[in-house]
N, C-alpha and C positions, 0 to 999 in steps of 0.2 A: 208589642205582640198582643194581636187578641186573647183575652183570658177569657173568652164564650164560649167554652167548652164543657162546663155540667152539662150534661144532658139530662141525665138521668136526676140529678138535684131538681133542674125544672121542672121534670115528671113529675116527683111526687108531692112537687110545691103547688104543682097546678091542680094536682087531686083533691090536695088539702081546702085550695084557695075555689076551688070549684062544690065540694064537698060531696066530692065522686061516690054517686051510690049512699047520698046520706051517711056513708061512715068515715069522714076525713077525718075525725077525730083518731079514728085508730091510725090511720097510713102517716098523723102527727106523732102521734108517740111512738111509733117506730123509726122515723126518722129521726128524734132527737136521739134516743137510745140507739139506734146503730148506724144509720147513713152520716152525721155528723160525725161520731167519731173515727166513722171509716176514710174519709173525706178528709180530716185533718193528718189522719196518719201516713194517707198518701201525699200528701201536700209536702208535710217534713220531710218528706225524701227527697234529697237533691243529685245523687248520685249517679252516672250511666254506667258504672261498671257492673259487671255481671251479678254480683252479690247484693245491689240496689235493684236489681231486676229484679233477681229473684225472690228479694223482699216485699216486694210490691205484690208478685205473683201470690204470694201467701196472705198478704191482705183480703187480694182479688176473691181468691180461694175462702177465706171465712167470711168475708163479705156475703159472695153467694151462697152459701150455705146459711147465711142467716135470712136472704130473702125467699131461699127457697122452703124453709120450713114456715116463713110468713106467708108467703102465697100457699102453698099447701093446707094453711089454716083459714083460709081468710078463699072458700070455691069463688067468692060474688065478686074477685078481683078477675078480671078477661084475661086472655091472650093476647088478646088487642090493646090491652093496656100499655104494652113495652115498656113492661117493668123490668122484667130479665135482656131485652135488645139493648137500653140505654146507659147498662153496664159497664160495656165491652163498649160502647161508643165512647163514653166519657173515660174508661180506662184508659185508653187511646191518648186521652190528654197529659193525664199523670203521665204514664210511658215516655212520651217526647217531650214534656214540658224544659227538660233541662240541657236538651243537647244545646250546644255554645252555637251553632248555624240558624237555630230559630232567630235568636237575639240579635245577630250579628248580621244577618240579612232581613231583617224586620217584618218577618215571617208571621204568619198566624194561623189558628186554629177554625175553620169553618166546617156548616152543612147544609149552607144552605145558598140557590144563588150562585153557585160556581161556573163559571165561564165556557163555556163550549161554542162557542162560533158567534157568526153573524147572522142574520136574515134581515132582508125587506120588506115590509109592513106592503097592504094595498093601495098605498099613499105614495110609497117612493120611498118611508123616511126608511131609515137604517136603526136595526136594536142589537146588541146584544142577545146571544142566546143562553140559559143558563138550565143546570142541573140540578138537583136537592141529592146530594150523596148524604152516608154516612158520617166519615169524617173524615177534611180535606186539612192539609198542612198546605197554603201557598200565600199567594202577596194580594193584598188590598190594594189598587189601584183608579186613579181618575183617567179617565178615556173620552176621545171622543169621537163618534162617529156620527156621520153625515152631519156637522154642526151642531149638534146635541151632545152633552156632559154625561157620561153615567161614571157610578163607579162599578167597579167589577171586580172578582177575585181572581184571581192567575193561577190554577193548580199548579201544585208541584207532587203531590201524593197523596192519592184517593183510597177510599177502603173501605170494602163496604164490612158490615157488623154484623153476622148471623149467628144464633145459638146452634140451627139447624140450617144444612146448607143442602137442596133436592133442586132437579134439574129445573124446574121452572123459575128457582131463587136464581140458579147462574144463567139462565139466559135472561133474568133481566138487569142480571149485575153487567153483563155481555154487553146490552144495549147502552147503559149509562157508561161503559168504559169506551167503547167506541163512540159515544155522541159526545166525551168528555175530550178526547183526540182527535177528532176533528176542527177544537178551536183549541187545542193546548197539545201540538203531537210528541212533546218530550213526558205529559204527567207519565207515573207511573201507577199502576190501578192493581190494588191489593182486594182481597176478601179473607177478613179473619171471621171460620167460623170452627165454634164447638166442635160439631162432627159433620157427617158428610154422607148423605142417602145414595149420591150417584156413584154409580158404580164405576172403575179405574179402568174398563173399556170405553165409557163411554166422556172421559177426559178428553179434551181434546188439547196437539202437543203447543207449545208456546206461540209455535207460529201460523196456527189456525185459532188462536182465542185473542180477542184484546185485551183478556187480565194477563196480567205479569206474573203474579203466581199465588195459588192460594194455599194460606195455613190451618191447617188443623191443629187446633189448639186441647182437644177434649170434652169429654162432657163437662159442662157447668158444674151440674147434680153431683157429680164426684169429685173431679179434681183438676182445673188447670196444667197442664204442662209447662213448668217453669223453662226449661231447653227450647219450647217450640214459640214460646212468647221471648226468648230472648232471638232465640234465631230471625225470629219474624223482627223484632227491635233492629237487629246487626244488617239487618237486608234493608230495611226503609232509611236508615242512619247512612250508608255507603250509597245508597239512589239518591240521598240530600246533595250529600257533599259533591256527587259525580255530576248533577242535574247544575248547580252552582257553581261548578271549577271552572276558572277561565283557562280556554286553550292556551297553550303554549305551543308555538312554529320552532319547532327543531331542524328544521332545512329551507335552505333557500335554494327557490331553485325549482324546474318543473318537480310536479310529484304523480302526475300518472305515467305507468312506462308507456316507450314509443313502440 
């Protein structure tokens, strides 16, 4: 299984290693002192029952609260940084790192690069088309088309990662789940966000959207929803297993009526 799933480690590695704004020395000492041992504490965790969930969610929970009083202190860090996006991405890893289906179907962790169809170049040749989502649970594969090797990712479960979720966020979450179904039509396409700007008229129902269904989890700044992070876990866990079960024929015999 890919274990490429820090995101947000890489973030603040790249700030340090870039020396973002001249102060990467401070975005170091805050990672030793709190992303390190946030990071190791979710790692210890191997458990999927609901009281490992909701342990994690309490990490999550003082996690963010510790980078939101560092952000707070620190105006010259951006929004554009996704320092608070890369959270709830890389949470995402810890979350499903232990279900027994990742392992056993040799499953991995991506964001980038995910599979959505074909196209023909001006030349004739044939590529692969691919997406940059949040973060995908599916299979690393070698392919080939038109005589040409690539390798490519196979979604099995997309999901996009918002603190804030307003109409212009879901219609381009809209776009990536539909261009994600057109070369993968079993993925399944989540958005876990914080809270949610659009308004619950302007929802549309399951079978006018290409997301499957999205969770509001809370504000960050306060407090995670340990029910609505486990509910959202029990919903992607039962898409794994159903996406992966091999049918079974219970009848022999016509099976549409005459």
């Amino acid at each position: 299984m890919s274990q490429d799933y820090f995101y947000h480690k890489r973030n603040l590695q790249g700030k340090i290693d870039n020396n973002y704004k001249n102060k990467g020395h401070i975005i170091n000492r805050f990672m030793n002192l709190y992303y390190i041992p946030y990071s190791q504490r979710q790692l210890s965790i191997n458990g999927i029952d609901k009281r490992s969930i909701f342990r994690r969610v309490a990490l999550l929970n003082i996690y963010y609260h510790r980078i939101d009083s560092f952000l707070d202190g620190n105006a010259w860090i951006t929004t554009q940084s996704k320092m608070r996006s890369t959270i709830l991405e890389e949470f995402c890893g810890y979350l499903f790192k232990d279900l027994p289906i990742i392992t056993k179907m040799g499953l991995g962790f991506f964001n980038k690069k995910v599979y959505s169809g074909i196209a023909i170049n001006q030349k004739g040749g044939i590529f692969p088309k691919t997406k940059d989502v949040d973060f995908c649970i599916g299979k690393a594969i070698g392919a080939d088309f038109g005589g040409k090797r690539f390798n490519i990712i196979v979604p099995l479960i997309a999901i996009e990662c918002k603190t804030w979720l307003d109409k212009t966020m879901f219609s381009e979450a809209q776009y990536t789940a539909q261009k994600l179904k057109q070369g993968a039509p079993n993925v399944k396409v989540y958005i876990l966000s914080g809270y949610s700007g659009i308004d619950k008229d302007e929802v549309p129902s399951k079978g006018q959207t290409p997301i499957d269904q999205v969770f509001l989890i809370g504000d960050t700044r306060t407090n995670v929803n340990k029910n609505a992070i486990y509910g959202f876990f029990s919903e992607v866990s039962y898409d794994l297993k159903k996406a992966t079960k091999q049918i079974e024929i219970n009848n022999i015999g016509k099976l549409l009526p005459e």
